[in-house]
C-alpha positions, -999 to +999 in steps of 0.1 A: +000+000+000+016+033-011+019+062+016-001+086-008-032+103+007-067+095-009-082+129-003-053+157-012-027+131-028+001+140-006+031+118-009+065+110+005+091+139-006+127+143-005+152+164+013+183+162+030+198+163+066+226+184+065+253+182+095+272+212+105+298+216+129+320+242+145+311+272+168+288+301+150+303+336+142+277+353+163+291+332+196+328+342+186+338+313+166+351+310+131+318+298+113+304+263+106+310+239+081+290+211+069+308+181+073+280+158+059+248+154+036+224+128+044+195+117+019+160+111+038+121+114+034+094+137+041+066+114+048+030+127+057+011+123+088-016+092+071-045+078+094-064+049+082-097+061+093-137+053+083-150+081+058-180+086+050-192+091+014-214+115-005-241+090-012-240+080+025-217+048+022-191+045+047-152+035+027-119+033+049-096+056+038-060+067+043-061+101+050-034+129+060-040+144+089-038+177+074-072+167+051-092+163+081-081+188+102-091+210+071-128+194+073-119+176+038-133+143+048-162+131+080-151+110+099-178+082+107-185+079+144 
């Protein structure tokens, strides 16, 4: 099952975690320096929850978080 959200299509995206080391100008030091690049995902906050549909059916759903906080989807109680 792919991590891709049923409502607003949100999927995983890349990015990088970038390391830096060394004391920052602004405390007195000489500056940082990134000393290594990391690959890794940004993957969105899915629920599996029960949604309920326009012609009153109930379907479960993977849903970001975002999308019902948003009042995209009901949720079926």
């Amino acid at each position: 099952m792919a991590r891709i959200c049923q409502i607003t299509g949100k999927r995983p995206s890349k990015g990088s975690i970038i390391h830096r080391k060394g004391q920052s100008k602004k405390s007195g030091g000489i500056g940082t320096h990134v000393t290594k690049v990391t690959k890794r995902k940004f993957r969105p906050n899915l629920q599996r929850i029960r949604v309920k549909l326009p012609d009153g059916g109930t379907k479960r759903m993977l849903v970001a978080v975002k999308a019902i906080k948003a009042g995209l989807v009901e949720k079926v109680v």
